[in-house]
C-alpha positions in Angstrom: 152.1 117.8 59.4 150.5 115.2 61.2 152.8 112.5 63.2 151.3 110.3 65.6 154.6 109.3 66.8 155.5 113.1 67.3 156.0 114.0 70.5 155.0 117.5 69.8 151.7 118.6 70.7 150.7 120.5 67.0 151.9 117.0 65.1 150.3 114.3 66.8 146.7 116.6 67.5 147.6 118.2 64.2 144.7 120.9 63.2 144.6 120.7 59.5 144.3 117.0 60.2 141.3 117.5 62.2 139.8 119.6 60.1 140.5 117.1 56.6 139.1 114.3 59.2 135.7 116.4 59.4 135.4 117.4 55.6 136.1 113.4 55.1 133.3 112.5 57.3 130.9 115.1 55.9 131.6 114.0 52.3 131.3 110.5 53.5 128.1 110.3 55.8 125.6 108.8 53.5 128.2 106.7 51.8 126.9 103.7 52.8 129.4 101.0 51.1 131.8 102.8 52.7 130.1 102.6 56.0 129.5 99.3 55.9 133.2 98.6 55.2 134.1 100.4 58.4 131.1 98.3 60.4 132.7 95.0 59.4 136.0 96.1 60.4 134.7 97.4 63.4 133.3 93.9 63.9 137.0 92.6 64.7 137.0 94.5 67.6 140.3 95.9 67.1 139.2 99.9 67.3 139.1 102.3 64.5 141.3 104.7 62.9 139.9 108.7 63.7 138.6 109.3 60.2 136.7 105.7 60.2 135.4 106.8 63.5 134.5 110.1 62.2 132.5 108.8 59.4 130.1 106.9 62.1 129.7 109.7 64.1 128.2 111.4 61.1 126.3 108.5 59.1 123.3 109.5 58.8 121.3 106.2 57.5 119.7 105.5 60.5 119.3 101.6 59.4 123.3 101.9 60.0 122.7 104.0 63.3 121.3 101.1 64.6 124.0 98.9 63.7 126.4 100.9 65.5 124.2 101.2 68.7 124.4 97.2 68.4 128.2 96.8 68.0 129.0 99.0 70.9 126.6 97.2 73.6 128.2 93.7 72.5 131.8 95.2 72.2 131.0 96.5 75.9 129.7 93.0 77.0 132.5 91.0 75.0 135.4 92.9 76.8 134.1 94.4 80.3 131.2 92.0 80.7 127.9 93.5 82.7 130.3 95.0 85.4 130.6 98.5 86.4 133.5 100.0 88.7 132.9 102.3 91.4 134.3 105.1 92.5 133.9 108.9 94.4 135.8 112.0 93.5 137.1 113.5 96.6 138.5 117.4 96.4 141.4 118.5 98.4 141.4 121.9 97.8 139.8 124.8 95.2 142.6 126.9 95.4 143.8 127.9 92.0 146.0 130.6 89.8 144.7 129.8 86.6 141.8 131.8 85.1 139.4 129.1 82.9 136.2 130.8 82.0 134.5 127.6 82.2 135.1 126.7 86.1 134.0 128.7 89.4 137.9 127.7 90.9 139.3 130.6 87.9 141.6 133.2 89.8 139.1 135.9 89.4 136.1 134.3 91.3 136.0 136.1 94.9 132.9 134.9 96.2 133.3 131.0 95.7 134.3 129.7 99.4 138.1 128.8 99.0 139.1 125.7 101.2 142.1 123.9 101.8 141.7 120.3 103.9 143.6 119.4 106.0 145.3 116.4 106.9 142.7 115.5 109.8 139.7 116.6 107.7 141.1 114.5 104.8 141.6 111.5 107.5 137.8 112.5 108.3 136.5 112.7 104.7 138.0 109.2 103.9 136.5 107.8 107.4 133.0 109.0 105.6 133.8 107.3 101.9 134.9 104.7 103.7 131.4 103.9 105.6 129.8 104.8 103.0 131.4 101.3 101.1 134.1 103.3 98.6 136.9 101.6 97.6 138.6 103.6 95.0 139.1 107.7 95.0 139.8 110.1 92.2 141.7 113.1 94.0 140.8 116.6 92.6 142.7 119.7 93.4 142.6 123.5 92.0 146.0 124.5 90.0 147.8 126.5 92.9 151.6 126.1 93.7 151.7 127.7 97.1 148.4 126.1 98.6 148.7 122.6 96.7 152.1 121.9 95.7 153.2 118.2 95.0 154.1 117.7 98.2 150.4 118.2 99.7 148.9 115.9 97.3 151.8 113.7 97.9 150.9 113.8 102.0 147.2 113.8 101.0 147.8 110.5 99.0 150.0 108.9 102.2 146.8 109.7 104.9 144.2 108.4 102.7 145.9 105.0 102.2 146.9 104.9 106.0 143.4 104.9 107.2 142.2 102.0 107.8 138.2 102.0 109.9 136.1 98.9 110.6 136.1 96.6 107.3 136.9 99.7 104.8 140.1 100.7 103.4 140.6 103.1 100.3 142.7 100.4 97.9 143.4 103.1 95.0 143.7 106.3 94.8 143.3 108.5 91.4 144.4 111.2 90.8 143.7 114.4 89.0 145.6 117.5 89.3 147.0 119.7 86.6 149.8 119.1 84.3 152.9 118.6 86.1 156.8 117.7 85.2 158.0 114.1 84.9 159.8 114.6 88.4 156.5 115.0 89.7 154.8 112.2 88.0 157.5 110.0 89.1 156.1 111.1 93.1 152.9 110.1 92.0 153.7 106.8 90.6 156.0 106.0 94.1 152.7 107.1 95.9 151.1 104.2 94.7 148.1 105.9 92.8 146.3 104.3 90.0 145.4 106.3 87.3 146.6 109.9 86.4 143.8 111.6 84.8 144.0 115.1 82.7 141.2 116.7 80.8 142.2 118.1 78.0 139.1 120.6 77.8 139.5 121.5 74.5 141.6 120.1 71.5 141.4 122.9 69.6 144.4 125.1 70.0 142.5 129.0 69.8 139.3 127.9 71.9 142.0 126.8 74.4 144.0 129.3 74.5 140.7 131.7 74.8 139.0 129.4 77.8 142.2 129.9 79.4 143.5 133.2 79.1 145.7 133.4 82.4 147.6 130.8 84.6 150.0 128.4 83.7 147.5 126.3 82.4 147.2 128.8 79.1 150.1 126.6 77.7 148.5 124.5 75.4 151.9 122.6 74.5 152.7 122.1 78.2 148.9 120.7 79.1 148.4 118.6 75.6 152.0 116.5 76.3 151.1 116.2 80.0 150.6 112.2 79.4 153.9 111.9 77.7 155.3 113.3 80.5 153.5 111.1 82.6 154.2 107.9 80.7 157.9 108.8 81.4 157.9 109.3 84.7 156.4 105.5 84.8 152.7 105.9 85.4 151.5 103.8 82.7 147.4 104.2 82.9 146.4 107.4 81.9 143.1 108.4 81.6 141.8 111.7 79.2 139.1 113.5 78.3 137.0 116.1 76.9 134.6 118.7 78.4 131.8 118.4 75.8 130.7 122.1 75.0 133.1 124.1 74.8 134.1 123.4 71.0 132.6 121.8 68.1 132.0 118.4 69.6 133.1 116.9 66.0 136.2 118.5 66.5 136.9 117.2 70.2 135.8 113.3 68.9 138.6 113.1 66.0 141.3 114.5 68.7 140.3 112.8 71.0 140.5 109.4 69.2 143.9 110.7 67.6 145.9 111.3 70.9 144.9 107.9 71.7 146.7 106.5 68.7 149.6 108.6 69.5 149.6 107.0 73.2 149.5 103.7 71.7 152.4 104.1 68.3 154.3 106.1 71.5 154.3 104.1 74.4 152.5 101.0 73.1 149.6 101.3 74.9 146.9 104.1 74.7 144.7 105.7 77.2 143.1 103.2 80.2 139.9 105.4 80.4 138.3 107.6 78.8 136.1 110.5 80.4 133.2 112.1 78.4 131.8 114.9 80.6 129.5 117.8 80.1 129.6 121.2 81.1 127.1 122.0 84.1 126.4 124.8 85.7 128.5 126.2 88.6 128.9 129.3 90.9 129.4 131.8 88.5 129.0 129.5 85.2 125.9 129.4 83.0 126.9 126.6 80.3 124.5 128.4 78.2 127.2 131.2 77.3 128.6 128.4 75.6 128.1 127.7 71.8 128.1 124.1 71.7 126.3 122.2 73.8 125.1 118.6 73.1 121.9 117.1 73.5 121.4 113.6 74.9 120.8 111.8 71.5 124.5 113.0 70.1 125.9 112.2 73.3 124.8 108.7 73.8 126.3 108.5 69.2 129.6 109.7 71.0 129.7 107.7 73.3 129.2 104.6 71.3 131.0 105.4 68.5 134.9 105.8 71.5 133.7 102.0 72.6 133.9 100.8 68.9 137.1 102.8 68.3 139.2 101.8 71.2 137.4 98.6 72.5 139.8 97.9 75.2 139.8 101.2 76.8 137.6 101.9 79.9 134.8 105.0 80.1 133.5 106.9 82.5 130.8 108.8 83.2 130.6 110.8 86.3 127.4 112.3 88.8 127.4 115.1 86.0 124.7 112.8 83.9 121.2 112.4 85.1 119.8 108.6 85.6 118.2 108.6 82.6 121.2 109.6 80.8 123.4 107.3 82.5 121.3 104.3 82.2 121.3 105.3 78.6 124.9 104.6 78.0 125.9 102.0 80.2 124.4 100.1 77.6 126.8 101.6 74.9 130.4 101.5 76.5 130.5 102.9 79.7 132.5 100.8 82.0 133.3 103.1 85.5 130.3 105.8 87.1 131.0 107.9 90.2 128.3 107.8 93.2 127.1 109.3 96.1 129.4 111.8 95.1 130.0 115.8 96.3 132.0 118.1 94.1 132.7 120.4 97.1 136.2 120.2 99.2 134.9 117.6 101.5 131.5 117.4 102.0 131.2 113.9 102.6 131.7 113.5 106.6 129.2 116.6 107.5 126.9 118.2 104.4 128.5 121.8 103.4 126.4 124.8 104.6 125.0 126.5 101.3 126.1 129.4 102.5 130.1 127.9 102.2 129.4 126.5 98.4 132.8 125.5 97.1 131.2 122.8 94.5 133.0 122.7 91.5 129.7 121.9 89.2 126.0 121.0 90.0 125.2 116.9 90.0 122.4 115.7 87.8 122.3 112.5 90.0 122.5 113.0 93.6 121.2 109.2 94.7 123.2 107.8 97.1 126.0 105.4 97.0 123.9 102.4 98.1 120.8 103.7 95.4 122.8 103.9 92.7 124.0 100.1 94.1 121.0 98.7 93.9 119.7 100.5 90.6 122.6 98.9 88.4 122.1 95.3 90.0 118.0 95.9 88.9 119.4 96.6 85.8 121.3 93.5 85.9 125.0 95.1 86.1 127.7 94.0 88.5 128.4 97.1 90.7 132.4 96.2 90.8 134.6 97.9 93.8 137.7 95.9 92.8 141.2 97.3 92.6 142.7 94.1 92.0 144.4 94.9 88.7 146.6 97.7 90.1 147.5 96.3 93.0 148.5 93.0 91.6 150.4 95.2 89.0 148.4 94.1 85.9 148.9 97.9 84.6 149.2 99.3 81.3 150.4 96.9 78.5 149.8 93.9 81.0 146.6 95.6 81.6 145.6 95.4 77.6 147.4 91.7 76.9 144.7 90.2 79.4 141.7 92.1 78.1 142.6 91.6 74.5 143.0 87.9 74.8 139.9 88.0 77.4 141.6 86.2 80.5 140.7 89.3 81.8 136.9 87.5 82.7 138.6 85.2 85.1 140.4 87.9 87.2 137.7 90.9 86.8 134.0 88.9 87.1 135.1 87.0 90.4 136.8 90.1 91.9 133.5 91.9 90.8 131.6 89.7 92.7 133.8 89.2 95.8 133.8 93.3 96.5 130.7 93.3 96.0 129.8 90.8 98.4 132.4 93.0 100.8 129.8 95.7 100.1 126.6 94.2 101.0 127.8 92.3 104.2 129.3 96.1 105.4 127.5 98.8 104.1 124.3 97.4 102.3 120.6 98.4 103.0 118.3 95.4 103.4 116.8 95.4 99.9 119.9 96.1 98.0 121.9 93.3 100.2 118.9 90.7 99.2 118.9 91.5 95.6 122.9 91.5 95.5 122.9 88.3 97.3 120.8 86.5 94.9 122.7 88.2 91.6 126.0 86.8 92.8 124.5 83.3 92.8 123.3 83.8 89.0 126.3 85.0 88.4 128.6 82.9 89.8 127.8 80.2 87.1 129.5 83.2 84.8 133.0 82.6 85.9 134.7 80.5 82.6 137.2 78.9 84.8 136.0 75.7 86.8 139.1 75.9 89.4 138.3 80.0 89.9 135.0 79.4 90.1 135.6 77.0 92.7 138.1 79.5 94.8 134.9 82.3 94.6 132.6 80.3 96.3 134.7 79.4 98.7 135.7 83.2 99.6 132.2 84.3 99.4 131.8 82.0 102.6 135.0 83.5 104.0 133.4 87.1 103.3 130.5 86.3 105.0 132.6 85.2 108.5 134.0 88.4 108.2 137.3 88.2 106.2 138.4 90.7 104.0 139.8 91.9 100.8 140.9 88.5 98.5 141.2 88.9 95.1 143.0 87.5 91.3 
């Protein structure tokens, strides 16, 4: 039976409701009354149940295809505006016990380079992500309770805030590392990280349990109720995901969507982002052994059909995506991209001999930090490195009351703007520090508060005589 209040991992990602959900949608894809039903409600911007969701994803009037395209760029603007966070995955370690068929880090790989950092290289690594303008981390780390227990993320987390060179700082740190007990969540949270992010992989029960056949992260139960456990141990802003390919990306869409409503009829609040990647090829991994692999037309539908359904949550789309690609949907809900980033452990401070490989998955977009900068300001986007919201404690259901009622625009556009005037004083090429220069005067007139407006200008002159770090 499917419960979205269950806190069992069968009832609220309930199979035979997955599968109902799909036979709806197929039945229902050229039912245009009913279509247009779920585009007006859609126009509230109050999200969408999984089957209404499912039913766009399908549609196959392309008059109505367009329609949705439409409502997800304004439901984009209308809640996160034209900015777009920044941030650089940084892996500790590819040490791991588990065995997924779809990652070079599986037990059985014994050619991949295995590396560990250490607490100087990791004091190293953040020097580099520091000078090269990062403000916020996502922390990756293999499955492996003997070379990364809690305890060395835990120390990892403590050096990367403590390092502190020229004007950069690290202000948040996110984290990714496999399901854990709410003890260990409760670390995390006292760590001061931001988001705790888990990919689910796959949804569907079998496939998972055939991706991974060994390691503890085989329990499906134990993985699928990981944010539960997190929500208890009191780190409210979660963040899942999907690997697209792996299942029947139909399939993946209607879970995905329903283990958000269970976060939100749970705790009250559902997921902060939202990841949508792509297998790529790796060491030993041709994505091509896969059976369902999506092309770029049904990813950009996915992608705008999760902004409709849960306006308020963030998405993110990482170095996996070409430009073209990510140009693509940046228009249609994403909200956070990665850049300049390596998917080796380390790689930043000195380039990785190719000889040494320990890159988790090949990058479609390997422009650096301050190219990828400069491209979303041409494109007239906001390159945002604020962390205000976390550190100011405006966190899960405090987090969603500001969006929803859209204060959120005078704390998030001038804290936009003020980092990224940080960033083109610091770390900025000539070009890229002349165009941001003249988009933050547009864009100042954007702030709807007179007084904050006010407060921005006058910091922007303080930023430029070499303080640091103010923000809402």
């Amino acid at each position: 039976m499917y419960h979205p209040k269950s806190r069992k991992a069968e009832e609220f990602i309930c199979h035979e409701e997955v599968l109902a959900t799909l036979n709806y949608a197929q039945e229902n894809k050229n039912n245009i009354k009913l279509i247009e039903k779920i585009i007006e409600k859609a126009h509230l911007k109050k999200g969408l149940t999984h089957r209404e969701a499912a039913v766009l994803l399908d549609c196959q009037i392309e008059e109505k295809n367009q329609e949705i395209y439409a409502l997800a760029e304004q439901i984009k603007k209308d809640f996160y505006g034209n900015r777009i966070v920044m941030f650089a995955p940084l892996y500790l370690s590819n040490y791991c016990v588990n065995g997924c068929v779809y990652c070079p880090y599986h037990l059985k790989n014994k050619h991949i380079t295995r590396k560990k950092m250490t607490q100087e290289e990791i004091r190293r690594e953040t020097i580099a992500l520091q000078d090269m303008g990062h403000k916020r981390l996502a922390l990756e780390a293999g499955e492996d309770p003997v070379n990364n227990p809690i305890e060395y993320i835990l120390e990892s987390i403590k050096t990367i805030y403590s390092v502190k060179h020229k004007n950069g700082a690290i202000r948040r740190v996110n984290v990714n590392i496999a399901a854990t007990s709410v003890e260990n969540y409760r670390k995390l949270r006292d760590a001061g990280i931001g988001t705790y992010i888990l990919f689910q992989e796959t949804y569907h029960k079998e496939s998972y349990e055939r991706l991974h056949p060994t390691g503890p992260k085989h329990n499906y139960t134990y993985h699928t109720e990981a944010m539960d456990r997190a929500m208890e141990g009191g780190i409210d802003d979660v963040g899942i995901g999907v690997l697209f390919g792996l299942e029947l990306y139909r399939y993946e869409f209607a879970a995905l969507l329903m283990h958000a409503e269970h976060l939100e009829a749970v705790f009250g609040v559902g997921p902060h982002t939202i990841s949508v990647p792509r297998i790529r090829p790796a060491d030993d991994i041709d994505p091509s052994s896969f059976d369902n692999g999506i092309d770029d037309d049904i990813f950009a539908k996915l992608v705008a059909c999760i902004r409709i359904s849960v306006p308020y949550t963030g998405m993110i789309v990482s170095t996996r995506e070409s430009k073209e690609c990510r140009e693509r949907v940046l228009h249609l809900g994403v909200s956070q991209i990665s850049g300049g980033s390596k998917t080796s452990v380390g790689g930043y401070a000195e380039d990785e001999p190719e000889e040494e490989d320990s890159s988790q998955f090949e990058l479609n977009d390997n422009r650096t930090l301050d190219e990828i900068v400069k491209w979303l300001m041409e494109l007239g986007y906001i390159p945002s490195f604020c962390t205000a919201c976390y550190r100011e404690g405006r966190t899960g259901d405090r987090f969603m009351q500001l969006l929803k009622s859209g204060q959120i625009h005078n704390c998030c556009h001038p804290n936009a703007l003020m980092t990224l005037k940080e960033y083109l004083e610091d770390y900025a090429s000539t070009g890229t520090k002349n165009l941001g220069s003249q988009l933050i005067l547009d864009e100042i007139h954007n702030v709807p508060n007179e007084k904050v407006r006010k407060i921005v200008v006058e910091n922007l002159e303080k930023i430029s005589s070499g303080n640091r770090d103010f923000r809402f």
